[in-house]
C-alpha positions as CSV (number, residue, x, y, z in Angstrom):
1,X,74.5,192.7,-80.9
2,X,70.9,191.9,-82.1
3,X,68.6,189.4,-80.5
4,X,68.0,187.5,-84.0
5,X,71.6,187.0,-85.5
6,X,72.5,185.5,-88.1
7,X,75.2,183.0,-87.3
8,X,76.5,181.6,-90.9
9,X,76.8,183.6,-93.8
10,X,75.3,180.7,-96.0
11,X,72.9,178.6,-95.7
12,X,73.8,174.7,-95.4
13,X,71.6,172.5,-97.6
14,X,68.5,174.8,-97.6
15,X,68.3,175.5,-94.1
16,X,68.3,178.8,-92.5
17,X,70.7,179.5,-89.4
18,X,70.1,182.0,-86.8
19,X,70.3,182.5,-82.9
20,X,67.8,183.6,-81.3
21,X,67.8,185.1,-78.0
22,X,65.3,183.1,-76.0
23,X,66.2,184.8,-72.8
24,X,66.5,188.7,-73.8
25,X,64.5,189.4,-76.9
26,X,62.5,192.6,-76.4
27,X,59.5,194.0,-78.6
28,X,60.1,196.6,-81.1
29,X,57.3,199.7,-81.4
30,X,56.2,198.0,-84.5
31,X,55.7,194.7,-82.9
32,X,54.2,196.2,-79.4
33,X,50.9,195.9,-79.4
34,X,50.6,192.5,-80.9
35,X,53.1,191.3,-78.1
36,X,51.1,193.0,-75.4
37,X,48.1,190.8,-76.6
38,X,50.1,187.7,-75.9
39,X,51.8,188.8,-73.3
40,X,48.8,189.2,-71.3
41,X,47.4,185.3,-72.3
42,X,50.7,184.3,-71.4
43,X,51.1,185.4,-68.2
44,X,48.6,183.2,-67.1
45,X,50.5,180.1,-68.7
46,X,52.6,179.1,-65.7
47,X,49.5,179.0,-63.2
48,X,47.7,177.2,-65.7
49,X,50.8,174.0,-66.0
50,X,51.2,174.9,-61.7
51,X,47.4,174.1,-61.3
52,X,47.7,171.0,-63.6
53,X,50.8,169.4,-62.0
54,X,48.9,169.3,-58.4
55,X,45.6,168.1,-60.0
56,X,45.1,164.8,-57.9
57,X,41.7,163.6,-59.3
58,X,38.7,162.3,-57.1
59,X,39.4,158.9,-57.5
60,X,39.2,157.6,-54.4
61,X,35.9,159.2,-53.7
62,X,34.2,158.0,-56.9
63,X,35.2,154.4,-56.5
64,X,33.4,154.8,-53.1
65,X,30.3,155.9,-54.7
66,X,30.4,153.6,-57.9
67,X,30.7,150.6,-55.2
68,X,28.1,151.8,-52.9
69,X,25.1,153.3,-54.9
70,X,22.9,153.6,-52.9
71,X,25.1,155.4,-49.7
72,X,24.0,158.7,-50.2
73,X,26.4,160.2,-48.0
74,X,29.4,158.9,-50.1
75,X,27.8,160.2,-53.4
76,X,27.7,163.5,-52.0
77,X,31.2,163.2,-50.9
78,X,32.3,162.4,-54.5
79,X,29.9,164.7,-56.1
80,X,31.5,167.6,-53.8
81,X,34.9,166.4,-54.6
82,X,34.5,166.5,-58.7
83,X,32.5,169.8,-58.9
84,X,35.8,171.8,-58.2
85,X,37.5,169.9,-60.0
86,X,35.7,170.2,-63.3
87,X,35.4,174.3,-62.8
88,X,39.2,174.1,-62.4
89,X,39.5,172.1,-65.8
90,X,37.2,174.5,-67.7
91,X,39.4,176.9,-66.6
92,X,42.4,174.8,-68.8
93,X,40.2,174.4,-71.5
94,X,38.8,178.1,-71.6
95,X,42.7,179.1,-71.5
96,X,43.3,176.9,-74.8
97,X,40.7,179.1,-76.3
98,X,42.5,182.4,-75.5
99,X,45.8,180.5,-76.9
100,X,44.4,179.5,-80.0
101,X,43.3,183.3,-80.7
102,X,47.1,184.2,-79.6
103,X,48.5,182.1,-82.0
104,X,46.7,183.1,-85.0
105,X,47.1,186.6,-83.9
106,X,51.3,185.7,-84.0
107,X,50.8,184.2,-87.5
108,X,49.1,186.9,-89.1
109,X,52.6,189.3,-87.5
110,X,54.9,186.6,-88.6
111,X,53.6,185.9,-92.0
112,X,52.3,188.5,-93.6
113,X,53.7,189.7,-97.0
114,X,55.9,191.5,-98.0
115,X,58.3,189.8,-96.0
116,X,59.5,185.9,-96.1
117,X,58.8,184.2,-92.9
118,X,62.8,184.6,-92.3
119,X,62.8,188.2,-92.6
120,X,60.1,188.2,-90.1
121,X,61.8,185.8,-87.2
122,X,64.5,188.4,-88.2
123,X,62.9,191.9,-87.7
124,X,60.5,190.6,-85.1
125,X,62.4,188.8,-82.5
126,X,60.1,189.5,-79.5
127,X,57.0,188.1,-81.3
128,X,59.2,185.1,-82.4
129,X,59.9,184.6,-78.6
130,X,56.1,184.5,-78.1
131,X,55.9,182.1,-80.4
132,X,58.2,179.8,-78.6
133,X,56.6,180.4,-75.5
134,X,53.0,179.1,-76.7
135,X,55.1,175.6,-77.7
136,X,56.9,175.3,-74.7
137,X,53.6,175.5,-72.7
138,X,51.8,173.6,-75.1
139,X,54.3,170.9,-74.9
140,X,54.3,170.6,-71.2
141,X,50.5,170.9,-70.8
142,X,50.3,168.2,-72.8
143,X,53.3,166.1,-70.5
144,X,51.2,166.5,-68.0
145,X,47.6,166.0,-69.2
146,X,49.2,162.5,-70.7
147,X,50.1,161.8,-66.9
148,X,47.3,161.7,-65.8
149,X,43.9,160.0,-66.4
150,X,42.2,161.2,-63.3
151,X,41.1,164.2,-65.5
152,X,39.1,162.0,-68.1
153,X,37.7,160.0,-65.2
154,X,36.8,163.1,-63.2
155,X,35.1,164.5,-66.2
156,X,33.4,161.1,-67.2
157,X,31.9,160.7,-63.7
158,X,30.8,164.2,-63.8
159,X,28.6,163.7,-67.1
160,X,27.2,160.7,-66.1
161,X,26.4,162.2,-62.7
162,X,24.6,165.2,-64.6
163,X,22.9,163.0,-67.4
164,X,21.5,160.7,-64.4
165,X,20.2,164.3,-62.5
166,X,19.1,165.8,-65.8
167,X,17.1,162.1,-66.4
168,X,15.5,163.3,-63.4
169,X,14.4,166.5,-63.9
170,X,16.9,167.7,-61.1
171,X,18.9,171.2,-62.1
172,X,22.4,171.1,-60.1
173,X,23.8,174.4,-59.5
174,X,27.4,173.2,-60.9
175,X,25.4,173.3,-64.7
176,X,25.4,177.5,-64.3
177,X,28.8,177.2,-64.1
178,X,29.4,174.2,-67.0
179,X,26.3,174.1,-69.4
180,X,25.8,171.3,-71.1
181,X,27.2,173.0,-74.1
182,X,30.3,173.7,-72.4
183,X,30.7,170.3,-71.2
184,X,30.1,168.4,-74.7
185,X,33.1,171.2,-75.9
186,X,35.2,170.1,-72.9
187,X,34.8,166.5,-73.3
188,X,36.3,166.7,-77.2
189,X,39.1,168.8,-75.9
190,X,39.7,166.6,-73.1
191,X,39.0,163.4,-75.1
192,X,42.5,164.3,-77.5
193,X,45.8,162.9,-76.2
194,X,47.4,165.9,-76.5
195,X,44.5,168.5,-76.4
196,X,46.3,171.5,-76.3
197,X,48.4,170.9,-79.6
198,X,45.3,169.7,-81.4
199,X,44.3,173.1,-80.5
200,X,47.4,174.9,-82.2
201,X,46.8,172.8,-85.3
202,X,43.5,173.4,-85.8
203,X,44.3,177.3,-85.0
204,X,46.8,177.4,-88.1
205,X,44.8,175.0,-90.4
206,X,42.1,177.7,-89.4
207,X,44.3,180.1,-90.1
208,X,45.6,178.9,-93.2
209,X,41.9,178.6,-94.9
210,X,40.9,181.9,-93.7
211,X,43.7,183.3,-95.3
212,X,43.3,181.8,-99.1
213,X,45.3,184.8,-100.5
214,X,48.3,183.8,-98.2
215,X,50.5,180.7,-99.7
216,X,50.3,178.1,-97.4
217,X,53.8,177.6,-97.8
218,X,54.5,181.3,-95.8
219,X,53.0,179.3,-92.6
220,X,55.2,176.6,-93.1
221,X,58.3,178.0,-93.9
222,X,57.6,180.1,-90.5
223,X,57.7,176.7,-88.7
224,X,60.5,175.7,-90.6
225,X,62.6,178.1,-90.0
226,X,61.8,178.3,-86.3
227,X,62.7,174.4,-86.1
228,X,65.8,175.1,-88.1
229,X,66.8,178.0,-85.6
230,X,66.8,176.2,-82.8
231,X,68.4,173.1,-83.9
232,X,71.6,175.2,-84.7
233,X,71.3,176.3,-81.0
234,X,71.5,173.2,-79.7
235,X,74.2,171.9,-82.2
236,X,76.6,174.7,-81.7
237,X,78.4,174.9,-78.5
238,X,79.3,178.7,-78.9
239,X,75.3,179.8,-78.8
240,X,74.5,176.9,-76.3
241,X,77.1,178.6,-73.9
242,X,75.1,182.4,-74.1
243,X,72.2,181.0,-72.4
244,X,72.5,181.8,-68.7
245,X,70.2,178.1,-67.7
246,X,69.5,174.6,-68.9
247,X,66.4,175.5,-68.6
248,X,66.8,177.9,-71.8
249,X,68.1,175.0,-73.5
250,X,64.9,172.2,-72.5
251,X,62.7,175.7,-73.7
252,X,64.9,175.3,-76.9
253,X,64.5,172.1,-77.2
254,X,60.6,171.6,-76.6
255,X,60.0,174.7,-78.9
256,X,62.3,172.6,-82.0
257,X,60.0,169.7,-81.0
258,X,56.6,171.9,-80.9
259,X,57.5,173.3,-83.8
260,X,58.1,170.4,-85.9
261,X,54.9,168.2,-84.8
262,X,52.5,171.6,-85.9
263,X,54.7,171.3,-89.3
264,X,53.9,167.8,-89.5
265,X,50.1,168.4,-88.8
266,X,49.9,171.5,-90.9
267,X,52.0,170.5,-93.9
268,X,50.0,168.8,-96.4
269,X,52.7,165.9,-96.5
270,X,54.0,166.7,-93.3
271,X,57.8,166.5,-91.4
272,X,59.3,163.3,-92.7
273,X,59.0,163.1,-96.3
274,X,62.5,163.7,-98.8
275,X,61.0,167.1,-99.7
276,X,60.5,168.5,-96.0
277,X,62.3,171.8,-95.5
278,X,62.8,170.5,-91.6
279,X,66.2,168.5,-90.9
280,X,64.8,165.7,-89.2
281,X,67.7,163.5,-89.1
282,X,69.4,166.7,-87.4
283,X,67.0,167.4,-85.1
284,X,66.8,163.9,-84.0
285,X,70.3,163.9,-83.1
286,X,70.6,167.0,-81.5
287,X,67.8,165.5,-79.1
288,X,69.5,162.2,-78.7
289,X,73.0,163.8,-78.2
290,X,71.5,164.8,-75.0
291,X,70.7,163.1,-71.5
292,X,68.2,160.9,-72.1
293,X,66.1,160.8,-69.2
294,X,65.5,165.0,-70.3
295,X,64.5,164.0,-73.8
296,X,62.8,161.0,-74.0
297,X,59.3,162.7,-73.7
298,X,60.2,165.0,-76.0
299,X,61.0,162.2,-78.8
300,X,57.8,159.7,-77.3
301,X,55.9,163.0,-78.8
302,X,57.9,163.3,-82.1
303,X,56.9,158.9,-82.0
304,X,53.0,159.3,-80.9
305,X,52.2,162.6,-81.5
306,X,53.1,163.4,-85.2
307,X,50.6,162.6,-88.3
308,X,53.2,161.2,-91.0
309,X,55.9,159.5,-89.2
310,X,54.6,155.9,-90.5
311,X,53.9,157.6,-93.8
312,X,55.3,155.4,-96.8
313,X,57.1,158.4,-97.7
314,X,59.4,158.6,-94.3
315,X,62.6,157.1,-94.8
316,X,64.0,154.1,-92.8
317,X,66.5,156.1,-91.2
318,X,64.5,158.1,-89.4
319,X,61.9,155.5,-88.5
320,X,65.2,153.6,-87.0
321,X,66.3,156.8,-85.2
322,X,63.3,157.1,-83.2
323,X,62.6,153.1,-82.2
């Protein structure tokens, strides 16, 4: 039995079925060395959210220093306690770099004529996984950046701290580590709500307009399908019960939601609208059919996170199923 089956032998208004094996999907020789490439960003994915969760901020330790100016002592306590900090958080933001070359690396595999996007989820299961993979951490990076502020008030305390020196004429040895230029780039990435997915946007918008011979609609119809593959997972008791964890089925369920936000930011009139090739009403139910204290970040990011949910064009229905 293949990784990538199909599991009805027509397709219900529109929208391709398949299973895909989130937990077993191997690469092919063809798809090898492009999974390698991943494979090896990827590997550093679960540090990267591990570091994040036990990021505690220097909060403490700059209040102490804004209050007291003019203690020395205490602005060299908070000046040690942020400089490790910030090198830990250019590490985040130099990973969302090598992410955003994975992913347009995967798009160029799974779009490229003179296969449809379906034919290539179908023949290239392994990438496909990939895929899924760079949503799922995307989507919890994000959780967690959300979380918690300290990071933006680290950094802000940091570039005031090095603007004041720099005012100065003083040279801190932290800048041969973060350059200015480096910090300016950080401080936009950091600066989005959800900086890593504005990352994957602007990685297949890029994508899309280096690629002018490639119909739009062949990135699209990629996320599309993915969305529509692992709706049918979660919808379908039978393929539910293969996985071996719940926690296949949370990775199903923030890919169906990663997937569908990029759509929405991607698609020139997004997720919501009559003429979407994404079942939104479906894949809102799926998500609400399940326990609610699992999915309610995942639908606050289908509610804050999209670009044409208050559109004119998105119907009342689906504005009511996500109040």
């Amino acid at each position: 039995m293949g990784n990538l089956l199909k599991v009805l032998t027509r397709e219900i208004e529109n929208y391709p079925h398949f299973f895909l094996d989130f937990e077993n999907a191997q690469p092919t020789e063809g798809e090898r060395e492009i999974w390698n490439q991943i494979s090896a960003v990827l590997q550093d994915s679960e540090s990267i959210l591990a570091d994040l969760q036990a990021y505690k901020g220097a909060g403490p330790e700059i209040r102490d220093a804004i209050q007291n100016p003019n203690d020395i002592q205490l602005q060299e306590k908070a000046w040690n306690a942020v400089c490790p900090l910030v090198v830990r958080l250019k590490r985040f933001y130099e990973f969302s770099i090598r992410l955003e070359k994975a992913l347009q690396s995967l798009l160029e595999s799974l779009t490229c004529p003179p296969y449809t996007p379906t034919q290539h989820l179908e023949r290239q299961q392994a990438l496909a996984k990939e895929f899924a993979e760079i949503l799922h951490f995307t989507l919890r990076f994000d959780e967690l950046k959300m979380r918690n502020p300290a990071i933006q008030n680290d950094f802000s305390y940091y570039r005031r701290t090095i603007s004041r020196n720099r005012i100065n004429n003083m040279h801190l040895d932290i800048e041969n580590e973060v350059n200015n230029e480096m910090a300016n780039r950080m401080s936009l990435f950091y600066a989005e709500a959800t900086p890593m997915l504005k990352t994957l946007s602007n990685a297949t918008m890029h994508f899309v307009s280096e690629n002018k011979t490639l119909p739009i609609e062949n990135t699209t119809d990629c996320l599309s399908t993915m969305t529509s593959v692992c709706k049918v997972m979660l919808e379908t008791p039978e393929y539910r019960s293969r996985f071996t964890s719940e926690e296949t089925l949370m990775f199903c369920m923030r890919v169906m939601v990663g997937v569908i936000i990029l759509y929405d930011h991607v698609h020139p009139v997004g997720a919501f609208c009559k003429t979407s090739k994404i079942d939104m009403k479906g894949c809102i139910k799926v998500l609400k059919e399940q326990a609610p204290d699992s999915v309610e970040g995942l639908l606050n990011a289908l509610r804050f996170t999209t670009k044409h949910l208050n559109d004119e064009s998105t119907s009342k229905q689906i504005r009511a199923m996500l109040q």
